[in-house]
DSSP file (Angstrom, degrees, kcal/mol; ACC not computed):
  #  RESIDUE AA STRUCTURE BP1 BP2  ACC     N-H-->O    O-->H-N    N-H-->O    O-->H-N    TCO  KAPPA ALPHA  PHI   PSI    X-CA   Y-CA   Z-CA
    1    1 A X     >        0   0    0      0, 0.0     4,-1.6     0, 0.0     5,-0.1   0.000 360.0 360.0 360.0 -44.9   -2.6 -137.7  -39.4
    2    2 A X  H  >  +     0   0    0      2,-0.2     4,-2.1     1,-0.2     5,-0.1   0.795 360.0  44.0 -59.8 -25.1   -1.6 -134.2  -39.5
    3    3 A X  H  > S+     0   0    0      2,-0.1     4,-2.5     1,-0.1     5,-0.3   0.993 111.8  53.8 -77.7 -51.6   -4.4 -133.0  -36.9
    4    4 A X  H  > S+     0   0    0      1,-0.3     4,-2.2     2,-0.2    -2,-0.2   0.741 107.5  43.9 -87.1 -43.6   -3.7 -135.5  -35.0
    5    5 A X  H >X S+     0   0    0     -4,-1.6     4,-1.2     2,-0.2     3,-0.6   0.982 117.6  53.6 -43.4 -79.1    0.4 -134.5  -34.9
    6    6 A X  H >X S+     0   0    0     -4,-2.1     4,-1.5     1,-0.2     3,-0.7   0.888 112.0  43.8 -58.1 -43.6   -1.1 -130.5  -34.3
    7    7 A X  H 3X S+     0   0    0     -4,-2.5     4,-0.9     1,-0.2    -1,-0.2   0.866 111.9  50.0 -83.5  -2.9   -3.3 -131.7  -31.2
    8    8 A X  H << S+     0   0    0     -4,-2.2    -2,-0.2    -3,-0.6    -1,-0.2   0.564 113.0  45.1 -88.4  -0.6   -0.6 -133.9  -29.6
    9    9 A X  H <X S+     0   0    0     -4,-1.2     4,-2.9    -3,-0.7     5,-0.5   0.625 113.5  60.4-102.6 -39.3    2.2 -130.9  -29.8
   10   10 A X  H  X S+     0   0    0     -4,-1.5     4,-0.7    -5,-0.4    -2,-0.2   0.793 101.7  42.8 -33.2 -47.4   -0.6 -129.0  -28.5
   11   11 A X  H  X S+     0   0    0     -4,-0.9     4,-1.3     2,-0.2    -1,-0.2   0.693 109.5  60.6 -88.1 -19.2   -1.2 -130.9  -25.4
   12   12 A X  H >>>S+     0   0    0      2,-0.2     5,-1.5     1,-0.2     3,-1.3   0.995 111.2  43.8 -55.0 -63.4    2.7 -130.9  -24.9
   13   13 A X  H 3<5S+     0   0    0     -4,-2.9    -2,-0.2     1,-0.4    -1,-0.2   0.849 115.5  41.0 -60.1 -38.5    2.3 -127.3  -24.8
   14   14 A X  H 3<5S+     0   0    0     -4,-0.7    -1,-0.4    -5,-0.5    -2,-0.2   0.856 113.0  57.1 -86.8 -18.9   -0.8 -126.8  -22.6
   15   15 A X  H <<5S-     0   0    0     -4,-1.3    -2,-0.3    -3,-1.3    -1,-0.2   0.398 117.8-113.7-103.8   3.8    0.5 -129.6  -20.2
   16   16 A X  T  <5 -     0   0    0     -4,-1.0     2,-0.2     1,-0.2    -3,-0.2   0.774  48.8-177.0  95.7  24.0    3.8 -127.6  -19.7
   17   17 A X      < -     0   0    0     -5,-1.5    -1,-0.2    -6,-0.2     2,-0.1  -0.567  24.5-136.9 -86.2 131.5    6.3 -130.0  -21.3
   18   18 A X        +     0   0    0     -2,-0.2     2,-0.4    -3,-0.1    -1,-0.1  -0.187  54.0 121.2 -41.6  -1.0    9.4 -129.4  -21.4
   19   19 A X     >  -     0   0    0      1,-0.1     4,-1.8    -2,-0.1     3,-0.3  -0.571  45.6-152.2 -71.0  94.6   10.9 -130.1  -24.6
   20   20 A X  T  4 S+     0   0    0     -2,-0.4    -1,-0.1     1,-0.3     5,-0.1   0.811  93.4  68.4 -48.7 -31.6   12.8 -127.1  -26.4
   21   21 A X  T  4 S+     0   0    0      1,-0.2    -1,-0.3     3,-0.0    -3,-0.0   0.905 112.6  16.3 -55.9 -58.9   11.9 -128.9  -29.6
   22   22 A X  T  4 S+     0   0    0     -3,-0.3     2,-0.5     1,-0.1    -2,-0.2   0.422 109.8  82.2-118.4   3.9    8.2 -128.5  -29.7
   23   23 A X  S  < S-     0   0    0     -4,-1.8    -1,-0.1   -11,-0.1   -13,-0.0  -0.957  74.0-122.9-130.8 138.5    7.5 -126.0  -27.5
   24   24 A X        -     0   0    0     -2,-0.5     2,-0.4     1,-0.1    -2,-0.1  -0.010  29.1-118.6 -65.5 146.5    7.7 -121.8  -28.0
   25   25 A X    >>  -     0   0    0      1,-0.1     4,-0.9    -5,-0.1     3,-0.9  -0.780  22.2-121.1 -81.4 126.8    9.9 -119.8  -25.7
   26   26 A X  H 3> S+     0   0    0     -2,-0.4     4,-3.0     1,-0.3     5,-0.1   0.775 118.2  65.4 -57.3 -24.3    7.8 -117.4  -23.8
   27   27 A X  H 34 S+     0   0    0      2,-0.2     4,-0.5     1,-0.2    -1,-0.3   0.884 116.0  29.4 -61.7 -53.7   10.2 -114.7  -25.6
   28   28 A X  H <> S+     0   0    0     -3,-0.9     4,-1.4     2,-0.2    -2,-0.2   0.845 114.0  54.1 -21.2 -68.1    8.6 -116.0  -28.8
   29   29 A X  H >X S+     0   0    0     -4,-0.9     4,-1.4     1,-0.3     3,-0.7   0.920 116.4  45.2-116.9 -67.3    5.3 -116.9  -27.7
   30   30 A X  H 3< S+     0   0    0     -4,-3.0     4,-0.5    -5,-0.3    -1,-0.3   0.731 115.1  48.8 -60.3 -24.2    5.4 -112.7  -26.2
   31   31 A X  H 3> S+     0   0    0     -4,-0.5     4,-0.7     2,-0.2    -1,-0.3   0.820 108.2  54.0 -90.5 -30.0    6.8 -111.5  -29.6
   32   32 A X  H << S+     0   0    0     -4,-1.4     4,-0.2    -3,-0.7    -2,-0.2   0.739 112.4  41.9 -59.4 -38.8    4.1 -113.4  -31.7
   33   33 A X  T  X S+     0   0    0     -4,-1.4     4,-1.2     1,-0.2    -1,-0.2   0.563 113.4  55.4-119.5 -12.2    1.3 -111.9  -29.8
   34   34 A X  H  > S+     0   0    0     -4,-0.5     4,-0.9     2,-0.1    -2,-0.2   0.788 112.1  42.8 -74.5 -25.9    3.2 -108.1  -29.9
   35   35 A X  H  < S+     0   0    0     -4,-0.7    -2,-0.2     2,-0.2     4,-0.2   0.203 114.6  51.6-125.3  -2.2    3.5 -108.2  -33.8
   36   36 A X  H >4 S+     0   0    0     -4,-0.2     3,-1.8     2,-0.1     7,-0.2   0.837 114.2  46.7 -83.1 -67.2   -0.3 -109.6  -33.8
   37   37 A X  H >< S+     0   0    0     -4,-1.2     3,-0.7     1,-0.3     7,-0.2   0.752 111.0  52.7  -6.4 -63.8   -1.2 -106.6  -31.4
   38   38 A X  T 3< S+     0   0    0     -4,-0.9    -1,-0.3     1,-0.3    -3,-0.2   0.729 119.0  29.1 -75.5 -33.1    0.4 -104.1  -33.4
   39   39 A X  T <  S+     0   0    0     -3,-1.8    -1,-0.3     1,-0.2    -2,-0.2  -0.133 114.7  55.1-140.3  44.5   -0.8 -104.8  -36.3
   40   40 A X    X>  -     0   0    0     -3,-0.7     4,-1.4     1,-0.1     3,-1.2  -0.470  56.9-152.5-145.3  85.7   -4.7 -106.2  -35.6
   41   41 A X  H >> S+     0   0    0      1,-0.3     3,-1.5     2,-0.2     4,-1.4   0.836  92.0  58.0 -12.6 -72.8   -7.2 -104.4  -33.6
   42   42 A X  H >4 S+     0   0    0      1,-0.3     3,-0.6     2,-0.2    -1,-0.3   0.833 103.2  50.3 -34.0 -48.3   -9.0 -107.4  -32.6
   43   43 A X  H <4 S+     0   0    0     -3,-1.2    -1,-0.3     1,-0.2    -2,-0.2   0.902 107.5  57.4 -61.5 -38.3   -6.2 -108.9  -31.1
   44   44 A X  H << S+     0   0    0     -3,-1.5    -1,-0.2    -4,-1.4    -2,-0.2   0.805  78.3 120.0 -87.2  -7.1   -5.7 -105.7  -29.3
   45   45 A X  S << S-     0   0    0     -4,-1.4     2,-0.2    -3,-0.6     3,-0.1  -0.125  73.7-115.6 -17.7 113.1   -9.3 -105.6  -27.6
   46   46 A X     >  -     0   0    0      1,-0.2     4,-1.0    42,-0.0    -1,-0.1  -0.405  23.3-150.5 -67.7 138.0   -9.2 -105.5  -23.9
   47   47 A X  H >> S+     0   0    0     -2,-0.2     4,-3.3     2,-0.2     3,-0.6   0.844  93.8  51.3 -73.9 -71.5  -10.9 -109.0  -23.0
   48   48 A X  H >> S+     0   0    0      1,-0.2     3,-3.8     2,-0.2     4,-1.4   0.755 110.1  45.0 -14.4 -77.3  -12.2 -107.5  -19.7
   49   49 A X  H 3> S+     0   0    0      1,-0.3     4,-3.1     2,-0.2    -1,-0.2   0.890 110.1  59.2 -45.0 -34.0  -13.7 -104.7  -21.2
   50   50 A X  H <X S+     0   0    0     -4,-1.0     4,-1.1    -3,-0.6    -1,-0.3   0.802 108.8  42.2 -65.5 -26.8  -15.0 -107.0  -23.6
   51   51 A X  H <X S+     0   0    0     -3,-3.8     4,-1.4    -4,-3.3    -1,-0.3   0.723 105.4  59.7 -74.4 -26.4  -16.8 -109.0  -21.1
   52   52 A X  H  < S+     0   0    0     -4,-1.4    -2,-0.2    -5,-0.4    -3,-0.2   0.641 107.8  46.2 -93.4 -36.8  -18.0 -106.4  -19.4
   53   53 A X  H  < S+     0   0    0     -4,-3.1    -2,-0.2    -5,-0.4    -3,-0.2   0.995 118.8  40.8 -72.5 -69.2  -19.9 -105.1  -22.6
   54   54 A X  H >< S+     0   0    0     -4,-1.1     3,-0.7     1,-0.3     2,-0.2   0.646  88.2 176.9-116.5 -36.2  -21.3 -108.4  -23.6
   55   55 A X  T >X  +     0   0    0     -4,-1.4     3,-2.9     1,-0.3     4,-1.0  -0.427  56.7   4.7  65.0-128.6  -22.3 -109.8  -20.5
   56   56 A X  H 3> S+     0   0    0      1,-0.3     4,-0.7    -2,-0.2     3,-0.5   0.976 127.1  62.6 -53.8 -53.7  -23.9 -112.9  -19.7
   57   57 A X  H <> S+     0   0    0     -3,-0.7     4,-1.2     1,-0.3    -1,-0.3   0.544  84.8  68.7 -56.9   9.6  -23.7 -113.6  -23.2
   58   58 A X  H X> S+     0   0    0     -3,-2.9     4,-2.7    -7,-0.2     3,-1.0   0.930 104.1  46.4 -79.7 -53.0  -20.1 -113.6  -23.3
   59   59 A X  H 3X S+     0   0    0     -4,-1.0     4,-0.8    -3,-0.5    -2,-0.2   0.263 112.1  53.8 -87.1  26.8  -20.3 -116.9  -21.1
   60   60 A X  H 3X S+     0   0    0     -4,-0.7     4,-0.9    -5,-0.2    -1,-0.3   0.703 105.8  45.3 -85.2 -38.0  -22.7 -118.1  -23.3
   61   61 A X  H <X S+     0   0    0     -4,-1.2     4,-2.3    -3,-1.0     3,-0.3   0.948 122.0  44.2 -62.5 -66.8  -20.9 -117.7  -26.4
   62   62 A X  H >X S+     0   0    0     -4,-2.7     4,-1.3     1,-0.3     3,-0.7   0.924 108.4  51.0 -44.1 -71.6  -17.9 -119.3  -24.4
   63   63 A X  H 3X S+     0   0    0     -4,-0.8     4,-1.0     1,-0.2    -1,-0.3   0.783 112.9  51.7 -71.5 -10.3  -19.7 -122.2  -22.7
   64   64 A X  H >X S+     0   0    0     -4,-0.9     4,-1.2    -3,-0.3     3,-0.8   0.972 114.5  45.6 -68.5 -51.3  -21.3 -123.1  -26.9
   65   65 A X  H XX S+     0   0    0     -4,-2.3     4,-1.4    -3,-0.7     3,-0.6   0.900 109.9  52.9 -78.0 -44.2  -17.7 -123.1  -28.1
   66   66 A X  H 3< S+     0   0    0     -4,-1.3    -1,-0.2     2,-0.2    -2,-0.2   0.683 100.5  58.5 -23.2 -40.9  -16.5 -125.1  -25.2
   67   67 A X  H << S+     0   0    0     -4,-1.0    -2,-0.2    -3,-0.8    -1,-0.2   0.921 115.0  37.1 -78.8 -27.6  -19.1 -127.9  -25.7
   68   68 A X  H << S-     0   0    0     -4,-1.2    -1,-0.2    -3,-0.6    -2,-0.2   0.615  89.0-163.0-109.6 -19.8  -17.6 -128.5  -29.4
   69   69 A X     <  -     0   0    0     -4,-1.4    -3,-0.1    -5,-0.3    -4,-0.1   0.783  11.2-165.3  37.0  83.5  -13.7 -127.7  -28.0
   70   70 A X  S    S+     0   0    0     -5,-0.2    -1,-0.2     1,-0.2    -4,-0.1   0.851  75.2  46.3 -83.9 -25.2  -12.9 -127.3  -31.7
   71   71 A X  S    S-     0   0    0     52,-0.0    -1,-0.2   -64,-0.0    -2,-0.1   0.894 108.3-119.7 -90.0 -42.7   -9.1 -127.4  -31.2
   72   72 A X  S    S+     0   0    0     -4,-0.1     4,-0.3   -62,-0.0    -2,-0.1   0.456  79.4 116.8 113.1  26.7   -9.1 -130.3  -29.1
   73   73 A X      > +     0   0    0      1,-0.2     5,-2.1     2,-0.2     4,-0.2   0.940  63.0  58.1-104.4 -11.5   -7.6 -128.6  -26.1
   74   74 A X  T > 5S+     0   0    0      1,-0.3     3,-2.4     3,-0.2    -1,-0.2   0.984 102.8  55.6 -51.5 -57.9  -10.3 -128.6  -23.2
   75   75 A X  T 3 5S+     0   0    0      1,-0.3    -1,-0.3     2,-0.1    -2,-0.2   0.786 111.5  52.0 -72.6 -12.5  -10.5 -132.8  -23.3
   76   76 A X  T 3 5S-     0   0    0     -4,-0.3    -1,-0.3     3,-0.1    -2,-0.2   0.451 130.9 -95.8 -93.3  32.9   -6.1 -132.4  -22.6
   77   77 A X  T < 5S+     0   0    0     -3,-2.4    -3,-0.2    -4,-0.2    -2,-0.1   0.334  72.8 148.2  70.1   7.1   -6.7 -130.5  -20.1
   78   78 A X      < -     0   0    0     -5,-2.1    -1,-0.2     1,-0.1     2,-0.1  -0.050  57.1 -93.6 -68.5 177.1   -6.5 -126.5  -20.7
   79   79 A X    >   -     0   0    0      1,-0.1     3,-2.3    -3,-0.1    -1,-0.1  -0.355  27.6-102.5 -95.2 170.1   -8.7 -124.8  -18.6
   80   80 A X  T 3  S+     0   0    0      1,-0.3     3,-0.2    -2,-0.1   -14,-0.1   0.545 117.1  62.2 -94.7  19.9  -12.0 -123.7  -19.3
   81   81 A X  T >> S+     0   0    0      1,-0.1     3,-3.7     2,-0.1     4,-0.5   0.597  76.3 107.8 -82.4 -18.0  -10.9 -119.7  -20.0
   82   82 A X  T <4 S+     0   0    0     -3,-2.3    -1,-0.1     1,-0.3    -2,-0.1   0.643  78.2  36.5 -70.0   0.8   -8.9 -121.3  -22.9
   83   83 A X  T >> S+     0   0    0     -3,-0.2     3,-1.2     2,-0.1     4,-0.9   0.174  80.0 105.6 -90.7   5.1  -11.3 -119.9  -25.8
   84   84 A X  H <> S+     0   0    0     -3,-3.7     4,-3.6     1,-0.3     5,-0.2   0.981  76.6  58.2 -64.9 -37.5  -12.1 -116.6  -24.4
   85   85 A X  H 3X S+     0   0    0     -4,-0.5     4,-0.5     1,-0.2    -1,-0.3   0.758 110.9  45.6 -70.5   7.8   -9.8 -115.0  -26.9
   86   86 A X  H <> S+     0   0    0     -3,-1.2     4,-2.8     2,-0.2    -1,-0.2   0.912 113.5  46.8 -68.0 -71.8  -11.9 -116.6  -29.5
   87   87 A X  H  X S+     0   0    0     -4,-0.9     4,-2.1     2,-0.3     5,-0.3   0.599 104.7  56.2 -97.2 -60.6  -14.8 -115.7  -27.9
   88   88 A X  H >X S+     0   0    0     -4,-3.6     3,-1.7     2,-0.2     4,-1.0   0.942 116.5  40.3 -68.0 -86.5  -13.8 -111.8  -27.3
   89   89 A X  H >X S+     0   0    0     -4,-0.5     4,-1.2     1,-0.4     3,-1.0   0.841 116.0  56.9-114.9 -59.6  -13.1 -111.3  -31.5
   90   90 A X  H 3< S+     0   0    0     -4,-2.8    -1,-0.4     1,-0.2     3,-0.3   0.773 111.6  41.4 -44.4 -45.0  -16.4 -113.6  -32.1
   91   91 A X  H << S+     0   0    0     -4,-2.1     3,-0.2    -3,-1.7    -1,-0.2   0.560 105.9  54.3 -58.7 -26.1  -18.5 -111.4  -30.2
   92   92 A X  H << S+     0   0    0     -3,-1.0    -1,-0.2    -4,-1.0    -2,-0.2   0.830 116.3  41.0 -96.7 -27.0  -17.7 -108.3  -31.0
   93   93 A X  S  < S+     0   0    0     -4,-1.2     2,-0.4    -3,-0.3    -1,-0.2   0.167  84.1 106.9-107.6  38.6  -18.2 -109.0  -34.4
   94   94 A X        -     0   0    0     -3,-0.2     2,-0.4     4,-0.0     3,-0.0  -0.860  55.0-153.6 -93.1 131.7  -21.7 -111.4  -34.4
   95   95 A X    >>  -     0   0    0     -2,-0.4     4,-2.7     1,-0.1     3,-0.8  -0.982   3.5-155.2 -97.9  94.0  -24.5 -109.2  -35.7
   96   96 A X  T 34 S+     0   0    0     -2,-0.4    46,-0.2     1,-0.3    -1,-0.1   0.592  89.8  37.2 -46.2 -29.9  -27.8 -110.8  -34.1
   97   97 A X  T 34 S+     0   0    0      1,-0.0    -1,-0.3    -3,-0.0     3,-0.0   0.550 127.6  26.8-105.1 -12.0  -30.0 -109.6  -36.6
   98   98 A X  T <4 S+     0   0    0     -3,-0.8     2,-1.6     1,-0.1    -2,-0.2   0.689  88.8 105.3-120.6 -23.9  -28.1 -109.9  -40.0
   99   99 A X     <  -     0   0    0     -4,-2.7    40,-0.1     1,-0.1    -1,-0.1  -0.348  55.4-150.2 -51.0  83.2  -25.5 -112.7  -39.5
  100  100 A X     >  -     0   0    0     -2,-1.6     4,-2.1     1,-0.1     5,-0.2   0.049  34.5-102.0 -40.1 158.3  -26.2 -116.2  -41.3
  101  101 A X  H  > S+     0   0    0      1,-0.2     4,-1.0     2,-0.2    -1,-0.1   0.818 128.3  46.3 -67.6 -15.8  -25.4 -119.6  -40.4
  102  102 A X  H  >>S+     0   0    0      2,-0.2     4,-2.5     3,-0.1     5,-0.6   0.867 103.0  58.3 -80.0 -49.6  -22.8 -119.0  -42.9
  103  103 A X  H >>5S+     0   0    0      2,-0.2     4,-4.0     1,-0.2     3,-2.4   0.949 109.2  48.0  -4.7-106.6  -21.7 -116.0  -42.0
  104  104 A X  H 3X5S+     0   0    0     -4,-2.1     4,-1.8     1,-0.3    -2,-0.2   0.692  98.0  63.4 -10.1 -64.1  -20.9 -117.3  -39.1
  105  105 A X  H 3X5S+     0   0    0     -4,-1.0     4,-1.5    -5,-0.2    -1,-0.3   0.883 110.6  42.5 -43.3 -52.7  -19.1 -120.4  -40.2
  106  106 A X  H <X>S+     0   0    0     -4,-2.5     4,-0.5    -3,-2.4     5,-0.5   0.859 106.4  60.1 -85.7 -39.8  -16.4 -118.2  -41.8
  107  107 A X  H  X<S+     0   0    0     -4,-4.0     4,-2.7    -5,-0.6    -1,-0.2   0.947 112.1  35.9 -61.6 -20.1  -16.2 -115.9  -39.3
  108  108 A X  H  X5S+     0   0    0     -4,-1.8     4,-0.7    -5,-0.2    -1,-0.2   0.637 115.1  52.9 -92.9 -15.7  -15.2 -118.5  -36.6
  109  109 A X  H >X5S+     0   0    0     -4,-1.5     3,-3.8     2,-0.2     4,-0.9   0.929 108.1  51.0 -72.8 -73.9  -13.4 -120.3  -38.6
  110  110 A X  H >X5S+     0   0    0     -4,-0.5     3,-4.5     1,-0.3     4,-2.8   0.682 111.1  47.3  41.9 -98.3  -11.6 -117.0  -39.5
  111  111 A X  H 3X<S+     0   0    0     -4,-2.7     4,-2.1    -5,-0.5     5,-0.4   0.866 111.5  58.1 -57.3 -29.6  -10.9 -116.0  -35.4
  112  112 A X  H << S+     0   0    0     -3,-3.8     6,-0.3    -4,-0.7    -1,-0.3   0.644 112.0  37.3 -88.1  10.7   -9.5 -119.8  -35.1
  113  113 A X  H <X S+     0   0    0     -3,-4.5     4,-2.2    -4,-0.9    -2,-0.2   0.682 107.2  60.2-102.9 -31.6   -7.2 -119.4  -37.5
  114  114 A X  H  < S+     0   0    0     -4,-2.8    -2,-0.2    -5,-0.4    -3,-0.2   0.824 120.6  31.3 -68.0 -39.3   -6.3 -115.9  -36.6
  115  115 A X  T  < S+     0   0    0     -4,-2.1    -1,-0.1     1,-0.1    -3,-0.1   0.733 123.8  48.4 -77.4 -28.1   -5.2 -117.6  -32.8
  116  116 A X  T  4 S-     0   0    0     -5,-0.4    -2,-0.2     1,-0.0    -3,-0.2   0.710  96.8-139.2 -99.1 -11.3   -4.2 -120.5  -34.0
  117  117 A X     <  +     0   0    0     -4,-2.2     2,-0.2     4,-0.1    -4,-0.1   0.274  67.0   5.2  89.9  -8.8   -1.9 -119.6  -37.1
  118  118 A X  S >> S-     0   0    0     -6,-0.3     4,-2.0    -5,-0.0     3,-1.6  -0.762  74.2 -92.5 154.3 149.1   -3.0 -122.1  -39.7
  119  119 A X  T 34 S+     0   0    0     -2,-0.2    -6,-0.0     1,-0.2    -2,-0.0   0.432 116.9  63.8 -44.7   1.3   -5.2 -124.9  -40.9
  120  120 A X  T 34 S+     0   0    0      2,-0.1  -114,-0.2  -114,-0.1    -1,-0.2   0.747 117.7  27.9 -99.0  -8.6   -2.7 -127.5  -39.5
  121  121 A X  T <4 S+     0   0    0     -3,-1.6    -2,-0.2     2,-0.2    -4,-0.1   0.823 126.3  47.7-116.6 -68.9   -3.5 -126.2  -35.7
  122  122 A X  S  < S-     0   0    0     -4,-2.0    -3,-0.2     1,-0.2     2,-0.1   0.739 103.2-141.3 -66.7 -37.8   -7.0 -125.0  -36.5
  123  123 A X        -     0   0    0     -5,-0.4    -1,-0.2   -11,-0.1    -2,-0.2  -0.565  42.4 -33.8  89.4-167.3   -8.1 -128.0  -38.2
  124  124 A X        -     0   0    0     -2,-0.1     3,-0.1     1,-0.1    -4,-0.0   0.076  49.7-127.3 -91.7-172.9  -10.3 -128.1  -41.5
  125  125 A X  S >  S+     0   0    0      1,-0.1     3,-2.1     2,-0.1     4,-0.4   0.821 111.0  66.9-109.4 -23.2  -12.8 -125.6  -41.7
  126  126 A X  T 3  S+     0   0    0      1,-0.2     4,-0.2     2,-0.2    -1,-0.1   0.378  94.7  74.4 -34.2  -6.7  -15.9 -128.5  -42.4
  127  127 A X  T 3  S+     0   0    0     -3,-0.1     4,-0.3     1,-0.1    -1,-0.2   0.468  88.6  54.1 -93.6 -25.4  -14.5 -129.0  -38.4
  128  128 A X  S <> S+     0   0    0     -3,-2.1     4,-3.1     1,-0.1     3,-0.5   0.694  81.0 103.1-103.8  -6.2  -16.5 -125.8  -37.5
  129  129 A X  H  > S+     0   0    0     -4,-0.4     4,-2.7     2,-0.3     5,-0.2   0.878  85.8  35.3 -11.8 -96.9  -20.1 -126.9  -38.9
  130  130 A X  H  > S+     0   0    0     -4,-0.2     4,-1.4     1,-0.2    -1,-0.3   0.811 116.4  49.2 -25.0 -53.9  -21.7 -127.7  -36.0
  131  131 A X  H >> S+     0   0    0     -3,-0.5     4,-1.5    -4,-0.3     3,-0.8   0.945 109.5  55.5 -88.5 -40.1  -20.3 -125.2  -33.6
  132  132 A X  H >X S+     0   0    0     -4,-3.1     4,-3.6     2,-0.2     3,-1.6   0.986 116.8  42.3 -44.8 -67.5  -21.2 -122.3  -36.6
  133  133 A X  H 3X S+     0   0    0     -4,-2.7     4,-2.5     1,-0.3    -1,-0.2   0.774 110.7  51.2 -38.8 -36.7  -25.0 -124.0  -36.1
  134  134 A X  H <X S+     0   0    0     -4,-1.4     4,-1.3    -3,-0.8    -1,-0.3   0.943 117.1  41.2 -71.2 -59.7  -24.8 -124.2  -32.4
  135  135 A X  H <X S+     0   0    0     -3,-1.6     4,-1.7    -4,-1.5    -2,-0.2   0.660 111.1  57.3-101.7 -35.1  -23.7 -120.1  -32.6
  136  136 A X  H  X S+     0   0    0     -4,-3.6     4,-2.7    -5,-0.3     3,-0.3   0.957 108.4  43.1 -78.5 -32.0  -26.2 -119.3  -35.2
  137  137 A X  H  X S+     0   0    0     -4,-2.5     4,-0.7    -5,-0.3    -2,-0.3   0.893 112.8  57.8 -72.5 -18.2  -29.2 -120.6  -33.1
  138  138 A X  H >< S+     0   0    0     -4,-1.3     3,-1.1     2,-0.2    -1,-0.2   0.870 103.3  49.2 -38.7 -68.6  -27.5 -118.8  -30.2
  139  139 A X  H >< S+     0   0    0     -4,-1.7     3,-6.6    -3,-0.3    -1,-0.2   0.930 101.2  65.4 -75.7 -72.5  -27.7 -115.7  -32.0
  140  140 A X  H 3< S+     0   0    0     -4,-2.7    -1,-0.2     1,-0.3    -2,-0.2   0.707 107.1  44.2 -13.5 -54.5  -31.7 -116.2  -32.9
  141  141 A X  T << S+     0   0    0     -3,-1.1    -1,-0.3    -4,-0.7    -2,-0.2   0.299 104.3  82.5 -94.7  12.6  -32.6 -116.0  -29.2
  142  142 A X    <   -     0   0    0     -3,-6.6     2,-0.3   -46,-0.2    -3,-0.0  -0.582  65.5-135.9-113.3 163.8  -30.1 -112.7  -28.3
  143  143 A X        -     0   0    0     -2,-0.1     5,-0.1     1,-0.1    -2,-0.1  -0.897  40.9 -79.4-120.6 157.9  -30.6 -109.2  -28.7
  144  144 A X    >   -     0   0    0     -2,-0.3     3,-3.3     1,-0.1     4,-0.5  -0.222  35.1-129.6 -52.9 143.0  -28.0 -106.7  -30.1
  145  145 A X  G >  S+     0   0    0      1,-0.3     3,-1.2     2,-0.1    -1,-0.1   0.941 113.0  56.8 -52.6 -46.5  -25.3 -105.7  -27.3
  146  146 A X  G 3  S+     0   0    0      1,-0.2    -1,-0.3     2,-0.1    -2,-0.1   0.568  90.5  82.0 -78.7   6.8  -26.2 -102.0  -28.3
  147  147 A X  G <         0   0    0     -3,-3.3    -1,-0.2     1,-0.2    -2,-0.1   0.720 360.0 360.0 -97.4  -4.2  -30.1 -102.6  -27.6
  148  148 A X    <         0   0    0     -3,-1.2    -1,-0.2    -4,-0.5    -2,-0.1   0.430 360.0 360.0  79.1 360.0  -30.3 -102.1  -24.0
C-alpha cells in the first residue's frame, strides 16, 4: 500500500499538480538538490559531459532502465529523459569487466535511492532484480569507456 501511496504522489508531481500539500516548492525541490551537490560528487557530474564520454551506451543503459521504469514514472507520463540522472551515476561507476550481477544490483539500487530519498519512493530493493540482470548482460557485450 505504501508503494502504491509513493507512486501516486509521484504522478501528482510529474503531472504538475497543484496541491501545496503533496507537492515540493521549487525553493525546496532547488535546496534539496544544492545540499546533495555540495556534498556528493556524483550528484555533481555534469550529465552532458557525461554523455558525451559514454556515448551510445549512455542511451543504451537509459533505454534498459526505461523498459523496467523501476519507479513507475514513465507509464504516468514523465518523459523519457526522466532516468538519465540515474543513468549518468550508473555509468560512470559500471566496471564492464569486474562488475557482477550482484554488484550491480546494489549499485542501482544504491543510485535509486540516492535520487529518490528512500525505500518508500524507491521501492524494495527485490524490485531491481530484473533490471540489475538486464544491466549485467548489458555490461557482457560492452567494452570499458577508457578502451578506445
Amino acid at each position: 500500500m505504501k508503494k502504491i501511496i509513493s507512486i501516486l504522489l509521484l504522478g501528482l508531481l510529474v503531472c504538475g499538480c497543484n496541491d501545496n500539500k503533496t507537492k515540493m516548492t521549487d525553493d525546496e525541490t532547488s535546496a534539496r538538490d544544492s545540499e546533495k551537490a555540495n556534498s556528493d560528487p556524483l550528484f555533481r557530474l555534469d550529465q552532458d559531459s557525461v554523455k558525451s564520454a559514454y556515448g551510445p551506451r549512455f542511451d543504451e543503459l537509459r533505454t534498459i532502465i526505461n523498459k523496467h521504469d523501476p519507479i513507475g514514472l514513465l507509464s504516468l507520463g514523465a518523459p523519457e529523459d526522466e532516468y538519465e540522472p540515474e543513468v549518468k551515476t550508473i555509468i560512470v561507476q559500471l566496471d564492464t569487466n569486474k562488475t557482477s550481477e550482484l554488484q550491480i544490483h546494489d549499485l542501482i539500487y544504491r543510485e535509486f535511492l540516492r535520487w529518490f530519498d528512500d525505500e518508500s519512493t524507491a521501492g524494495p530493493k527485490d524490485a531491481y532484480k530484473d533490471l540489475a540482470k538486464d544491466i549485467f548482460i548489458w555490461t557482457q557485450t560492452q567494452r570499458p569507456a577508457n578502451s578506445g
